[in-house]
Every structure is written in C-alpha cells, then in structure tokens.
C-alpha positions as CSV (number, residue, x, y, z in Angstrom):
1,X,-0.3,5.9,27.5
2,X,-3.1,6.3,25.3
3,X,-4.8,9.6,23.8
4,X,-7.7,10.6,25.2
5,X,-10.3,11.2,22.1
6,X,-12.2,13.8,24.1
7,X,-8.7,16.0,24.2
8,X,-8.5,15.9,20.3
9,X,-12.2,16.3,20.1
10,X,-12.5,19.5,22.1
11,X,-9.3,20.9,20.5
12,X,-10.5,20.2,17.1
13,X,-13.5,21.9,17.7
14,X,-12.0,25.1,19.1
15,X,-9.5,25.3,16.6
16,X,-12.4,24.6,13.4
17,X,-14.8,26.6,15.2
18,X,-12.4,29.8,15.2
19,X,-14.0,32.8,13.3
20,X,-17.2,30.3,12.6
21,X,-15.5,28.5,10.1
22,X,-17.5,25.3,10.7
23,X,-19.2,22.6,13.0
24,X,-17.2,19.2,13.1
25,X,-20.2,16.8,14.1
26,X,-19.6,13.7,16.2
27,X,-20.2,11.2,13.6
28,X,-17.3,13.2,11.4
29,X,-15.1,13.2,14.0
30,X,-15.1,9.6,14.5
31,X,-14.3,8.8,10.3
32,X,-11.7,11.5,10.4
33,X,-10.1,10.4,13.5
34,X,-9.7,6.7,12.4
35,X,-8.4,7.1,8.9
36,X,-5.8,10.0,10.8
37,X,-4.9,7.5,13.0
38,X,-4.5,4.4,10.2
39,X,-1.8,7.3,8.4
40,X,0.0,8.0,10.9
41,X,0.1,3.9,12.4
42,X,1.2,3.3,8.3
43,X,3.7,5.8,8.2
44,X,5.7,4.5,10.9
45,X,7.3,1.2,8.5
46,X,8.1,4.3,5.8
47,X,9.6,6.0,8.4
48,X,11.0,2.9,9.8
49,X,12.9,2.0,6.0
50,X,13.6,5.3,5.8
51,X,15.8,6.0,9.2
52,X,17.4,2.9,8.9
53,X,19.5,3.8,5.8
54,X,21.1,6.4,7.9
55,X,22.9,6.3,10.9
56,X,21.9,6.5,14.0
57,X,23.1,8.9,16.6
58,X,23.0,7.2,20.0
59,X,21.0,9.6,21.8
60,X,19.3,8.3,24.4
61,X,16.1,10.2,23.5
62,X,16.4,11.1,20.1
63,X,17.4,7.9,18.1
64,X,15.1,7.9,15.4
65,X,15.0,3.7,15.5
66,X,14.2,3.3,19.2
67,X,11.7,5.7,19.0
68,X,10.0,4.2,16.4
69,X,10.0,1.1,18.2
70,X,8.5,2.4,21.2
71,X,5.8,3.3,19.3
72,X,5.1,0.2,17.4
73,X,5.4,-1.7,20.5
74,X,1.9,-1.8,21.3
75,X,0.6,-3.3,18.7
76,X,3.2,-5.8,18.7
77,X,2.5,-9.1,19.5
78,X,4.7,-12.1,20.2
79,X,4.4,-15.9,20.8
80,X,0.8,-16.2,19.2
81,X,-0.3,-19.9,18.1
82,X,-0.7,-20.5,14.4
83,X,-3.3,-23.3,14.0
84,X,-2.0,-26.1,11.5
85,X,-5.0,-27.6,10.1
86,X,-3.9,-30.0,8.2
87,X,-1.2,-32.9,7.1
88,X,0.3,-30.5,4.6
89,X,1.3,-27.6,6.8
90,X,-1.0,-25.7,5.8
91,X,-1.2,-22.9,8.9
92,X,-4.6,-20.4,9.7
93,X,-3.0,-17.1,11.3
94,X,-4.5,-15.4,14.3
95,X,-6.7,-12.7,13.2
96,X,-5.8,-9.5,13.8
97,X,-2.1,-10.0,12.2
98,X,-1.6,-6.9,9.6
99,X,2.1,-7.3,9.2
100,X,3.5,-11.1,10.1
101,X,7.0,-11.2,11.6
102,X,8.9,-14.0,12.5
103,X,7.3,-17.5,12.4
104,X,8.9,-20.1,15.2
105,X,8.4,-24.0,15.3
106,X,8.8,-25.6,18.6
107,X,10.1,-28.8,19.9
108,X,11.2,-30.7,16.6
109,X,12.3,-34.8,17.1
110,X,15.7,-35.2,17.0
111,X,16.5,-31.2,17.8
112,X,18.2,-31.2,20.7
113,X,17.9,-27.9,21.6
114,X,14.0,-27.2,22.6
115,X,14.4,-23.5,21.6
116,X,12.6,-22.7,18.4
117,X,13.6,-22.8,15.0
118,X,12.9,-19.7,12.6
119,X,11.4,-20.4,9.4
120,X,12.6,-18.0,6.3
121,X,9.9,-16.6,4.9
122,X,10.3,-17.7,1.0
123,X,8.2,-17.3,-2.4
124,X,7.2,-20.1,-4.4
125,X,9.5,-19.9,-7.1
126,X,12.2,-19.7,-4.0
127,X,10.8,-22.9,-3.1
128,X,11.5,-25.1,-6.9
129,X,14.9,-23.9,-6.4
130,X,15.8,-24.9,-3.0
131,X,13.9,-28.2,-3.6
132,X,16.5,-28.9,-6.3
133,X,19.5,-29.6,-4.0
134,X,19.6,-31.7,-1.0
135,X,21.7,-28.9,0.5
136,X,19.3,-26.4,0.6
137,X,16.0,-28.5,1.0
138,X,13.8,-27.5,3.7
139,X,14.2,-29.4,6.7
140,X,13.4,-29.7,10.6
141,X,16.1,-27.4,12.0
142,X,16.0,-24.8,8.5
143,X,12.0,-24.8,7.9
144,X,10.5,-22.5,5.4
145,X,7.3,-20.9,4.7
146,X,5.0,-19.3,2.0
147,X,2.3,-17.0,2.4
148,X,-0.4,-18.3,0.7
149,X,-2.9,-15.3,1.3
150,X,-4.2,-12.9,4.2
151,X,-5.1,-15.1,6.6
152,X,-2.7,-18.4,6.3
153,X,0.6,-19.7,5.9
154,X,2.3,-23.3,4.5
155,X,5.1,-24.7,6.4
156,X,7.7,-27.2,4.7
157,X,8.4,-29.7,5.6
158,X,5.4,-30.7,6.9
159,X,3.7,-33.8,8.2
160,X,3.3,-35.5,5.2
161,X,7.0,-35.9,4.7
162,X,8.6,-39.2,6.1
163,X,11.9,-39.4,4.4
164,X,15.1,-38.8,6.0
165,X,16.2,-36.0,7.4
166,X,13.2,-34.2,6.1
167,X,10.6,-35.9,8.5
168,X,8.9,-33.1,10.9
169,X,6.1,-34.8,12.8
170,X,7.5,-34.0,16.7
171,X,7.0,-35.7,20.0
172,X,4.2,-35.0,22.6
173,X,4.7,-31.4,23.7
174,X,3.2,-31.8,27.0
175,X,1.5,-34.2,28.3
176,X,0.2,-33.3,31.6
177,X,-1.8,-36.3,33.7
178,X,-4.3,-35.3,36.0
179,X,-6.0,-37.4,38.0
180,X,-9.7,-38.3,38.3
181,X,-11.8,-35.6,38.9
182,X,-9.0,-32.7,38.8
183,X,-11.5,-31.2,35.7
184,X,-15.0,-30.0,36.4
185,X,-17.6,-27.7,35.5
186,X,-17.2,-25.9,38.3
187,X,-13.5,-25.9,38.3
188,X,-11.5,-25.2,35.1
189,X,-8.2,-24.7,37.3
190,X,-5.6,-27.4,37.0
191,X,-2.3,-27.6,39.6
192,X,0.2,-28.9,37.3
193,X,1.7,-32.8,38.6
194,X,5.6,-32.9,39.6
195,X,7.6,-33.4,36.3
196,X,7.7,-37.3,36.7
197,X,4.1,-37.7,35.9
198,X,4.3,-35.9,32.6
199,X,6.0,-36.2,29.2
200,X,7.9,-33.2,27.7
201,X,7.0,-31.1,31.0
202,X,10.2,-29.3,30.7
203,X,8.2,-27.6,27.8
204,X,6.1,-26.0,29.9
205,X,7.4,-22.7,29.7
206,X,6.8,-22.4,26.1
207,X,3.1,-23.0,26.6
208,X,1.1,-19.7,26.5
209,X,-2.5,-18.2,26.7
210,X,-4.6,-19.2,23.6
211,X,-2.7,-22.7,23.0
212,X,-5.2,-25.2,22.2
213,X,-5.3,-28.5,24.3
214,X,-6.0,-32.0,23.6
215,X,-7.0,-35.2,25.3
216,X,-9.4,-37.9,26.1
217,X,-12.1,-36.3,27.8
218,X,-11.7,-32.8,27.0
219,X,-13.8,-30.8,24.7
220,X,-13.0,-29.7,21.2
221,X,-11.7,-25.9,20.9
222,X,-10.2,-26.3,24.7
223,X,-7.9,-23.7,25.0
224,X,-5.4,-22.0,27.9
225,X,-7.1,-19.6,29.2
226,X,-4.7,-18.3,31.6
227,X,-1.4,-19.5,34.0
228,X,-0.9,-18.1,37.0
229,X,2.5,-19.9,38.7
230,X,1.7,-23.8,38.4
231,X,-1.9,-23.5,37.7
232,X,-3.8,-23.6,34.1
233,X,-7.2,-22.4,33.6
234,X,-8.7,-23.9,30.6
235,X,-11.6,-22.5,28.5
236,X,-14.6,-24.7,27.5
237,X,-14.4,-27.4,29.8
238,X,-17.3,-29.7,30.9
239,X,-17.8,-32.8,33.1
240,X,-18.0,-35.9,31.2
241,X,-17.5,-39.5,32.1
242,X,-14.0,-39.6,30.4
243,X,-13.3,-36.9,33.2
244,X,-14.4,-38.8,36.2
245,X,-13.7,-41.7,35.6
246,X,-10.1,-42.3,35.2
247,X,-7.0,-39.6,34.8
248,X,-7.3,-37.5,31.7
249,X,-4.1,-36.9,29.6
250,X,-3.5,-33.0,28.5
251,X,-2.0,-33.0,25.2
252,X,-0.2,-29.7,24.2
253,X,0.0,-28.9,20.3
254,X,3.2,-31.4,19.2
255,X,3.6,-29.8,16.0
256,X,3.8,-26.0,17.9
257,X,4.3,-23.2,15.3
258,X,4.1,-19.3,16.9
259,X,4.7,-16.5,15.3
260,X,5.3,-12.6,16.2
261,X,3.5,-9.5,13.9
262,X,1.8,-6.1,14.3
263,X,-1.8,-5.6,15.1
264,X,-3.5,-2.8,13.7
265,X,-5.0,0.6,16.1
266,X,-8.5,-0.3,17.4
267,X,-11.3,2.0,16.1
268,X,-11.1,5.2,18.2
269,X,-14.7,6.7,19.2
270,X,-16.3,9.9,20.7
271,X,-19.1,8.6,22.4
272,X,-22.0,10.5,23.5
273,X,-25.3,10.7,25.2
274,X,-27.8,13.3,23.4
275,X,-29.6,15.4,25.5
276,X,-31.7,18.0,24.9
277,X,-30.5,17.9,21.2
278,X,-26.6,18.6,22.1
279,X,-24.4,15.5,22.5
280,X,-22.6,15.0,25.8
281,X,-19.5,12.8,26.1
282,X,-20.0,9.9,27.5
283,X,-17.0,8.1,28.9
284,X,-18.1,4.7,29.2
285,X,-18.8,4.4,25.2
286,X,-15.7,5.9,24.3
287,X,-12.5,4.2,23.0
288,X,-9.1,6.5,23.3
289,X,-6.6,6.5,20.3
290,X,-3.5,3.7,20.8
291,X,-1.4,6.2,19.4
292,X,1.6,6.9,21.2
293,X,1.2,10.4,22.9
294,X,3.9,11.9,21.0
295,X,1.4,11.9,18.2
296,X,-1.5,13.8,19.9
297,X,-0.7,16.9,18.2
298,X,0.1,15.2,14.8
299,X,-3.5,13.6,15.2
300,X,-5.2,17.2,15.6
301,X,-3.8,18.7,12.5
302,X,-4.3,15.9,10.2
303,X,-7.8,15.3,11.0
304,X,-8.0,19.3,10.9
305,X,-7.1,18.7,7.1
306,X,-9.8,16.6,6.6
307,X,-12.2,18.5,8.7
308,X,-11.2,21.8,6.4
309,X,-11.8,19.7,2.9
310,X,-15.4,18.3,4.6
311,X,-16.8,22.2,5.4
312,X,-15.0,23.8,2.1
313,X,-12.3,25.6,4.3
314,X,-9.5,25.8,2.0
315,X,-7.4,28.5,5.0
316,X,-8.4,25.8,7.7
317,X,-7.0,23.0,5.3
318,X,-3.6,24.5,4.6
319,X,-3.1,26.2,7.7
320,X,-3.1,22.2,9.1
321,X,-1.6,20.6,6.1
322,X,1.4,23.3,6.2
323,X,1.6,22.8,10.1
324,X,1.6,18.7,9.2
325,X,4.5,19.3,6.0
326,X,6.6,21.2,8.8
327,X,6.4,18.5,11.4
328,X,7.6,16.3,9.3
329,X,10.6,18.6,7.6
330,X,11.7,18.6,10.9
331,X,11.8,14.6,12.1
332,X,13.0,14.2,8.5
333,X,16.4,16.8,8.9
C-alpha cells in the first residue's frame, strides 16, 4: 500500500508551521521528500547486512529479515530480458536496474533440463584464473559473468566459442507457426498452434512480457506485449506481404538470458493547481511515495530535518533528528 504524499504534506506542514517556525513551500516539499525517500530505500541493504549477522527470532511479525523483504519487494523485479547484442556476449540490461541480482540463461543445447542455469557473477581477474584450468572454465551448464559498467553485462561462454564442451549457441526457443493472415494491423493477437506445429513450444512458459520476437515478416523491435491463457499480443506489428502471403515463423530469443534486481522508488510529487495565489492539491498530478507504510512516520521526521536546516530552525531540526536517532535505537536493540 502506498503513502499518500498529501498525508506527509499536510503533517509536515502542521508540525513546521507550529509556533510560526516556518513555511515549507510545494517545490521544497517535493526535493525533501525524494532524497527522504532515496535514504530510507538505501538504508534497507545496510540494514539488510546488518540483521543478517544475527539471529533471527521466528516471530511471525517481528523477524527483522522478512520484514525487510516485504519492503523491498516492490521494487523487485524478476524474469526481465537482458538484450545480447552481440557474438561476444556482450548483454544491455533493462533500465531501471539499480542493484542486479541473479542472472539466468535459458534453454542451453545439450542441457537437458530446460530450467535455467545461474551464472556466478565474477571479476575479471576471477576470470584469467578460472580460464587456466579446464575444470573450472566457464561453460554451458556453469556460465559466468562480469559487469562491465551501469548499464551492461558479458556472459562467457558466449557465441563465439565453438570448441567442445564450451560451445553455447542454443536451439530455437520457440518457434511458433502461424498461418497466413493470423497477423494484422488491426489484430496484434495471436492463438498459439497445438504443440505439433511448433519447435521448442514446451518453452512457452518461460516466455514473458517484454521478450523480443523474431521472424520473417515481423518488424524489428517486435516485442510481447502481453499473454493472456494461449494468446500473445505483440507490439509493433504491421501488415506486410511476408504476413499475407504464406505462414510467418515466430522466433523466440534462442540465446534467452533474464535476470532479477531492484528498481529504484519513483519520484514522489505534491501536485497542485494555484488558485488565487494559494496552491491546491491536485490529485490527478500527484505521485504517492512506494515506501512501505511502515515508513510513513519515518518519512515525516526525516524530511522534517531537512525542512528545519532549509528555514534555519535548529529546535525543529533536532527535535526530528532526535525523534529519527530513537527510531532507529529501537529496530537496532
């Protein structure tokens, strides 16, 4: 359940306005509220190290880790497609990641389970070592990767490599057949054929939304758009010839490479409509903290803090830093 912004508004502004202290505009609100909201999001993998070095005490409400967990888990996300660009694994990551997880590979020749593999994250100097024994290479059912930067990974082995035991390139994912006509402009939605018409269809369940698509006759950047039961909707389709013609051959990515992270908070706002020179909230401009809504009165005292150092209110500052120090004394006994 989210946080309503106009609560914390309205109670930040009858707490700073107490004895005249001071006027917390709009515009402030919204800068204090989102850099209070990225502290307390970032504290939660301090707090997260930090509880688990201690034991836990299997309270139903009031184990430290499953609480934590609850809330981190909405800006968790899980299965998302990592676009390999090219023959040397190179990988572009989705692009709201802010901490990556666990990276999965799908579907590897010669793997008989279909379940995915888990690559270890390594380092390159990680990497000269483990290439120096055949033991410890790198290979289809152990694959590695290295984070090259922000927003992309490499994957080893990767395409390029065709010896032995080492070689990575997969079969066809899916390969759905749809017969003539079945895609149009005016229909994007596709029934998918029995699994005798189609290679790999017992795949089918790892396909998700945002997995790009493939095929004679369908545009580039085609993506799922949705699945609802048997039926795909697909995103940037157009009739062509190749369409109509003949049956067009849905190719899902062969070399299929997820990965789970963490997302960042959005932007909270306080919007408004002025009117008659005060500012009204307006609902429909507004975006509501993520936060869980343990942390609504957390949220009001630390951008209390900041309010009290923006209006030179040294009582209003450590009245809310002391209240913020106690809160956490407490979760920290």
């Amino acid at each position: 359940m989210a946080i309503s912004v106009d609560t914390v508004y309205q109670r930040v502004l009858a707490i700073a306005n107490k004895e005249q202290r001071g006027y917390v505009t709009p515009q402030e609100f919204n800068l204090f509220a989102n850099q209070a909201q990225r502290n307390i999001f970032e504290q939660y993998f301090y707090d997260y190290n930090l509880y688990n070095r201690v034991p836990g005490n299997q309270t139903e409400y009031a184990d430290m880790i499953p609480l934590l967990e609850e809330k981190l888990s909405t800006f968790k996300k899980r299965h998302q497609p990592i676009t390999i660009i090219n023959a040397f694994g190179t990988g572009t990551l989705p692009t709201d990641v802010y901490r990556l997880g666990t990276v999965l590979r799908y579907n590897l020749t010669g793997v008989e389970d279909s379940n995915a593999s888990e690559a270890e994250r390594i380092t390159e100097e990680d990497l000269i070592y483990l290439n120096r024994s055949p033991l410890t290479k790198p290979n289809k059912v152990r694959p590695v990767f290295i984070r090259k930067d922000n927003t992309s990974i490499k994957l080893y082995p990767y395409s390029g490599t065709t010896t032995g035991d080492q070689t990575k390139t997969a079969s066809v994912f899916i390969s759905l057949v749809v017969a003539a006509g079945g895609i149009s402009n005016s229909s994007t939605s596709i029934t998918l054929p029995n699994a005798n018409n189609s290679e790999g269809f017992n795949n089918l369940q790892y396909v998700e939304e945002g997995q790009s698509v493939t095929g004679a006759g369908i545009n580039d950047n085609t993506k799922v758009e949705a699945i609802s039961g048997t039926t795909l909707t697909l995103s940037n389709v157009t009739t062509n010839s190749a369409q109509n013609s003949g049956n067009v051959v849905l190719t899902f990515a062969s070399d299929d490479v997820k990965c789970n992270y963490v997302r960042v908070p959005v932007s909270s706002n306080w919007g408004y409509t002025e009117i008659n020179g005060t500012a009204l909230y307006n609902a429909s401009s507004s975006v509501d903290f993520e936060l869980h809504a343990s942390e609504e009165t957390n949220l009001v005292m630390k951008i209390l803090t900041l309010a009290g150092i923006a209006i030179k209110d040294q009582g209003l500052y450590q009245m809310a830093a002391q209240e913020d120090i106690k809160k956490i004394q407490q979760e920290k006994q």
